[in-house]
C-alpha positions in Angstrom: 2.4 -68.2 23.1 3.0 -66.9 19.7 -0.3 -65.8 18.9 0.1 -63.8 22.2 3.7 -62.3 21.4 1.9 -61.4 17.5 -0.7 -59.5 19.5 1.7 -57.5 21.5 3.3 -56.7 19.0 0.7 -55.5 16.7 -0.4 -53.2 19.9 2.9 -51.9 20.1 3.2 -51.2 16.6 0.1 -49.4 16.6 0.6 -47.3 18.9 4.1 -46.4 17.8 2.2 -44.8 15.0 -0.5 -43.5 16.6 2.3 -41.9 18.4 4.0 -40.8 14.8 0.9 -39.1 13.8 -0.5 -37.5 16.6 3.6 -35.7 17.2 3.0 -35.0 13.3 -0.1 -33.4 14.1 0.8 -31.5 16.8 4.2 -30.1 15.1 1.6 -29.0 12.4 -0.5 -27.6 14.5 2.4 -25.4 16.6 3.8 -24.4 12.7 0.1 -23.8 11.4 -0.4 -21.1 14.3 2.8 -19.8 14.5 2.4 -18.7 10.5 -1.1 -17.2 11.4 0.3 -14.9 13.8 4.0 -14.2 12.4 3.2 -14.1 8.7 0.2 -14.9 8.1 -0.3 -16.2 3.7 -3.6 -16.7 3.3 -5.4 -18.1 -0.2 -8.0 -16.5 -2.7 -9.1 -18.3 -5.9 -9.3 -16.0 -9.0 -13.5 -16.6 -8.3 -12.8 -14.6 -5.1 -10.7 -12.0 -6.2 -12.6 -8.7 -6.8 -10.7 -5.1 -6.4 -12.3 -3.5 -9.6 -14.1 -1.0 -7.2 -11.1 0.7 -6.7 -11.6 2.1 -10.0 -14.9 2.2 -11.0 -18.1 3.0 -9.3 -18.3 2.4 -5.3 -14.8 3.8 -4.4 -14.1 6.1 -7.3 -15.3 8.2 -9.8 -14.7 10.6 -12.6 -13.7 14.0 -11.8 -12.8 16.5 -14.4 -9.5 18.6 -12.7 -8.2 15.5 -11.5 -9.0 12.3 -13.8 -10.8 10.4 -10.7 -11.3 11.0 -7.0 -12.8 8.9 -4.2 -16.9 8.7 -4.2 -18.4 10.0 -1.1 -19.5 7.5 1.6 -18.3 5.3 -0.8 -18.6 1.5 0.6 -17.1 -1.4 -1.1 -15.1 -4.7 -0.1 -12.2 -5.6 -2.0 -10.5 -9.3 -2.1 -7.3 -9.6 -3.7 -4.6 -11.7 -3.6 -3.6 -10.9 -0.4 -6.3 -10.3 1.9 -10.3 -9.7 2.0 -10.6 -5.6 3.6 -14.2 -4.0 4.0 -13.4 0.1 2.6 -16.0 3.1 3.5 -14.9 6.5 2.0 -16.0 9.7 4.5 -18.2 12.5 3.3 -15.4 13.9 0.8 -15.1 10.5 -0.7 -11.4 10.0 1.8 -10.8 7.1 3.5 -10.6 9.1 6.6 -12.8 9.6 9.8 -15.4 12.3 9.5 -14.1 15.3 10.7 -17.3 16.8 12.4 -16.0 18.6 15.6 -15.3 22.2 13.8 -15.2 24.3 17.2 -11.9 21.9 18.2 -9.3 24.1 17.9 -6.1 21.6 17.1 -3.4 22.0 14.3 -4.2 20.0 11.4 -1.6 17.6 10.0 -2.2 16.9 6.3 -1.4 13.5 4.9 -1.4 13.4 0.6 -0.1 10.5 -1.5 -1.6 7.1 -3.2 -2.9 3.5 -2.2 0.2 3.1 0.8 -1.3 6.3 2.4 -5.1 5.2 0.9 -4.4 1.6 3.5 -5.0 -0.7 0.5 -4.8 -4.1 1.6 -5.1 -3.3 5.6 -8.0 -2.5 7.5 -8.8 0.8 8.5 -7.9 0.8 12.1 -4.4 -0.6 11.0 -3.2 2.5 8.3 -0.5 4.7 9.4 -2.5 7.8 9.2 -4.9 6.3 11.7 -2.1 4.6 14.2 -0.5 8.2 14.2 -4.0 9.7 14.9 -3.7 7.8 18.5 0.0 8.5 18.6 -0.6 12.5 18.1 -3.5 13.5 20.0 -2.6 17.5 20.2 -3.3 17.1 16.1 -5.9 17.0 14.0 -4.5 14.5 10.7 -6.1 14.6 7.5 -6.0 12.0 5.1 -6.7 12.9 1.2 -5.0 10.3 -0.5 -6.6 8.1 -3.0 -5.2 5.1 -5.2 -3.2 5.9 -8.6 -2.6 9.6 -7.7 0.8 10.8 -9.0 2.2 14.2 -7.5 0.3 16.5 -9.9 -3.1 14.9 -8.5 -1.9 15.1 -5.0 -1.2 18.9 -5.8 -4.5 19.1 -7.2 -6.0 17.4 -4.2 -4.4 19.9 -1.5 -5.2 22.4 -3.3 -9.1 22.0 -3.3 -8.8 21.3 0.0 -9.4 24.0 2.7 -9.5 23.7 6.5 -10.2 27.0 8.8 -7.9 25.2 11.7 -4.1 26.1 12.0 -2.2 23.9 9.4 1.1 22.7 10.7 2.5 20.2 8.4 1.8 18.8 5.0 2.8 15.4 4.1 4.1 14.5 1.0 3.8 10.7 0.7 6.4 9.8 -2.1 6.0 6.2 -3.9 8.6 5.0 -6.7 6.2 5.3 -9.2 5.2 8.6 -8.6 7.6 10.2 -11.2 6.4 7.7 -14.6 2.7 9.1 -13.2 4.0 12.7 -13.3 5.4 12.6 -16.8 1.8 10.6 -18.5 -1.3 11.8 -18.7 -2.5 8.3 -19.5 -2.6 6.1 -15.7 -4.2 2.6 -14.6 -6.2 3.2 -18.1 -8.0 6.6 -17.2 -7.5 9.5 -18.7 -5.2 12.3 -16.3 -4.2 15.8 -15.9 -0.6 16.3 -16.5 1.9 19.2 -15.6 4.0 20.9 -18.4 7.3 22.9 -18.1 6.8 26.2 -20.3 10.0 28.1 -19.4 10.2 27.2 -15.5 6.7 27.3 -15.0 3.9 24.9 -14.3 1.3 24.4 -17.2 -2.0 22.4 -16.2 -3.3 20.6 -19.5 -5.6 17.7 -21.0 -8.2 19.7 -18.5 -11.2 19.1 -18.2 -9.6 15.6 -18.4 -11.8 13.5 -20.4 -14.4 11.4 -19.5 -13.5 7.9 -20.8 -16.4 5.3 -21.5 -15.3 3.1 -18.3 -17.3 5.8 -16.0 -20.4 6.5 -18.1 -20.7 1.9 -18.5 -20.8 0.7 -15.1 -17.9 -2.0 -14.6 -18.6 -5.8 -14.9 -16.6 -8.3 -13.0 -15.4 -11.7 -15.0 -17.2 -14.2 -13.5 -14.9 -17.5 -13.3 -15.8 -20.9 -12.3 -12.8 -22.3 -10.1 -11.5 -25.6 -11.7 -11.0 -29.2 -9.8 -7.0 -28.0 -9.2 -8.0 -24.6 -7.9 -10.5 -26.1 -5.4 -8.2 -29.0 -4.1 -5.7 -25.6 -3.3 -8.4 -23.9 -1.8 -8.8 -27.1 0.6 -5.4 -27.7 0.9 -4.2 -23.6 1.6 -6.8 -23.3 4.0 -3.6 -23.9 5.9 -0.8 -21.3 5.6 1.9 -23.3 5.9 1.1 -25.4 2.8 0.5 -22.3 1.0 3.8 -21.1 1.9 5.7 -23.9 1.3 3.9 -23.9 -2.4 4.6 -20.1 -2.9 8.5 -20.5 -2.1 8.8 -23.9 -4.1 6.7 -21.3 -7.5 9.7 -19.0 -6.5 12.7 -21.1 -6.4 11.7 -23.1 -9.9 10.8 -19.0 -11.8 14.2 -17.7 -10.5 16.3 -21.0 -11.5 14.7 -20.6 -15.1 17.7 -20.8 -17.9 18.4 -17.0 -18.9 16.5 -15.4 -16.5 17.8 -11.9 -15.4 16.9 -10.0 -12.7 17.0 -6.5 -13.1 16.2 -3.2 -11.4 15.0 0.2 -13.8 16.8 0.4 -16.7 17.0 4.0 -17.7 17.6 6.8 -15.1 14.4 9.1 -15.0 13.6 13.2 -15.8 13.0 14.6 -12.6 12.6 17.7 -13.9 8.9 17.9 -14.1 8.7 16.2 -10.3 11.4 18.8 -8.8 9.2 21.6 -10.0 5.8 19.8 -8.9 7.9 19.2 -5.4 9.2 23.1 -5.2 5.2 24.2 -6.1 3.9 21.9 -3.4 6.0 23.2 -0.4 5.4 26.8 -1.7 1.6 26.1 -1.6 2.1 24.6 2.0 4.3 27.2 3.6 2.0 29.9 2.0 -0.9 28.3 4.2 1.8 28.4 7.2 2.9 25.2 7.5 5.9 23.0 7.2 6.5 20.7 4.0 8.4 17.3 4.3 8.7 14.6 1.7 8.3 11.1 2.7 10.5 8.5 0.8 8.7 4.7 0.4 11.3 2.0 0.1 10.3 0.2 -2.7 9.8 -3.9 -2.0 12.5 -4.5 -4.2 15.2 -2.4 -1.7 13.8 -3.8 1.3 13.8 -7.7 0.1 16.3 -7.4 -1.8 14.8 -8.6 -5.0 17.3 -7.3 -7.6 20.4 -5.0 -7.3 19.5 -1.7 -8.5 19.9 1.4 -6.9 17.2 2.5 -4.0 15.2 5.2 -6.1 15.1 7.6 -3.1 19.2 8.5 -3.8 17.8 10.5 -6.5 14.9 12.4 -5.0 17.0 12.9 -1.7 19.4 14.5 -4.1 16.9 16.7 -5.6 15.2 17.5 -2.3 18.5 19.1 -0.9 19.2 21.0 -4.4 15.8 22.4 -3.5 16.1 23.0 0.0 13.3 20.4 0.7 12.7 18.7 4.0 12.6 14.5 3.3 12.8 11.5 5.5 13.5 8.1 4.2 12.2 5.6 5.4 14.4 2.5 4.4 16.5 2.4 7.8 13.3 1.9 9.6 12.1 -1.3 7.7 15.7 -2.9 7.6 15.4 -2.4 10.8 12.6 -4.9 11.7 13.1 -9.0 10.7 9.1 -8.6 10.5 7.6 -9.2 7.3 6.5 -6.2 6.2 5.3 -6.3 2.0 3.0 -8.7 1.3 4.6 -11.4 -0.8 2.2 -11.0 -3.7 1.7 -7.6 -4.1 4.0 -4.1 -3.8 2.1 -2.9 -0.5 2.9 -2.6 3.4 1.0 -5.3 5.3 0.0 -4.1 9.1 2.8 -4.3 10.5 4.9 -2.2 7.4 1.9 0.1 8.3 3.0 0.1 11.7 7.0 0.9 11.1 5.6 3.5 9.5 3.7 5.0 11.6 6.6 5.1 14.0 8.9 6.7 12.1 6.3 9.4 11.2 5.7 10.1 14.8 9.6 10.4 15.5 9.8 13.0 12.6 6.5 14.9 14.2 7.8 14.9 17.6 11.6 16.4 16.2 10.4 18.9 14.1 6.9 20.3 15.1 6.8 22.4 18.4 4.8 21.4 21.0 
């Protein structure tokens, strides 16, 4: 009789945990794909991790008026931290579509800036410039940004650029940064033309920019061997959620470190050089017919509220209207959205910050262009 009630109650209490485990499981399972689909955080080991085309041979090369530029049909894929993104360049070395349909008669919209307008991180299908394409079919968009470009090299850029169709709007896609890459001739270690103020005038100089020893001695990754810790987190990340819950626990212990301080910019910035490069820009655009707006990026820091300085676009809002320049800022759209929108380890929109975008862009299209 005992033996019999022991047996019982060994089944019992085995199933009680096989009911434990498989409710663990399954909670698991429904948080696992959740994170995939909400906010998705995958893993690369520093073996993976590879984006040094970006700067050197199958993505871009040196150019003499504007430091570096994208190489033609240029095909490369990049892993970073944050996500593993196949990149082909058109024939003019943009990460654009080919533009081969020359007796289509449609206003062009020009899009200019750095690596937000470039797509790093997303896949091509997912940039703004491309979501807009399908949002805006009456238009023909151009995109001729490229990663590391300040204003001056976006100048430069639209420039040398020459379509026979009706422009209707040029696109000035601003970045936070843009102003330290305005005021140094010295970027991302290449060598780059710089704007000087003689009087109130422009002044080109360091051209023909010169041509460091990273283009003429093709690049060579560090190889690195991934050590026993590194591959028990690539096992173990495999699943988002655990590499979530080890990215926030990295984040609470650096921001409870003794005497740590978080702060925004220091100094306030010259804008001097960008108001001119600004004012030149929309006189070049309007002189080809067509309508010049500056596009503010919120910065990561304003929109996740990493420290407490002051939104950088108060300043180059203020200079826009001193100037009589169109802007839009962008902020209000992504503090509209609870949507994850940065990626956690790195400065750039993920799709969906992509896809705010896009949306704002095609409000401001649809207000201010005519039919």
């Amino acid at each position: 009789m005992i033996h019999l009630w022991n047996r019982q109650c060994f089944r019992g209490l085995a199933a009680n945990i096989m009911l434990l485990f498989g409710s663990l499981f399954f909670c698991f399972f429904v948080i696992e794909t959740g994170y995939r689909v909400l906010d998705p955080f995958p893993f690369f080991s520093r073996s993976e991790i590879n984006f040094s085309n970006i700067w050197h041979g199958n993505l871009s090369t040196y150019d003499q008026t504007l430091g570096w530029k994208g190489v033609p049909w240029g095909r490369a894929e990049l892993v970073t931290k944050s996500n593993r993104i196949w990149f082909e360049h058109n024939r003019y070395g943009f990460r654009d579509i080919e533009h081969t349909d020359f007796t289509d008669k449609k206003p062009a919209i020009v899009f200019v800036g750095d690596s937000f307008t470039w797509g790093f991180n997303v896949e091509f299908e997912d940039m703004f410039v491309n979501r807009l394409r399908d949002m805006l079919p009456g238009y023909e968009l151009f995109n001729l940004a490229h990663p590391g470009y300040g204003t001056d090299q976006e100048f430069l850029t639209f420039i040398r650029w020459h379509e026979k169709r009706t422009l209707k709007l040029v696109v000035l896609m601003f970045c936070e940064n843009d102003v330290a890459d305005n005021d140094s001739m010295f970027r991302y270690r290449k060598p780059k033309p710089k704007y000087q103020l003689v009087g109130n005038k422009l002044k080109l100089v360091g051209v023909p920019v010169p041509k460091d020893e990273a283009w003429t001695q093709p690049h060579r990754s560090k190889r690195t061997v991934d050590s026993w810790r590194t591959i028990l987190k690539k096992f173990l990340f495999c699943s988002h959620f655990l590499h979530d819950v080890n990215f926030r626990y990295a984040q609470f212990h650096w921001q409870n470190k003794p005497k740590r301080i978080r702060k925004g910019r220091s100094k306030k910035p010259d804008l001097n050089l960008t108001s001119r490069l600004l004012e030149e820009f929309k006189r070049e655009a309007e002189r080809r017919g067509a309508k010049f707006v500056v596009v503010l990026i919120p910065s990561k820091r304003e929109i996740e509220k990493l420290d407490d300085s002051l939104p950088y676009q108060i300043e180059i809002a203020d200079l826009s209207q001193r100037t009589g320049i169109k802007y839009l800022d962008m902020a209000p759209n992504f503090k509209n959205t609870w949507y994850r929108t940065y990626y956690r380890r790195d400065m750039h929109w993920n799709s969906r910050g992509h896809k705010i975008a896009a949306e704002a862009l095609y409000d401001y299209a649809t207000r201010n262009l005519s039919p």
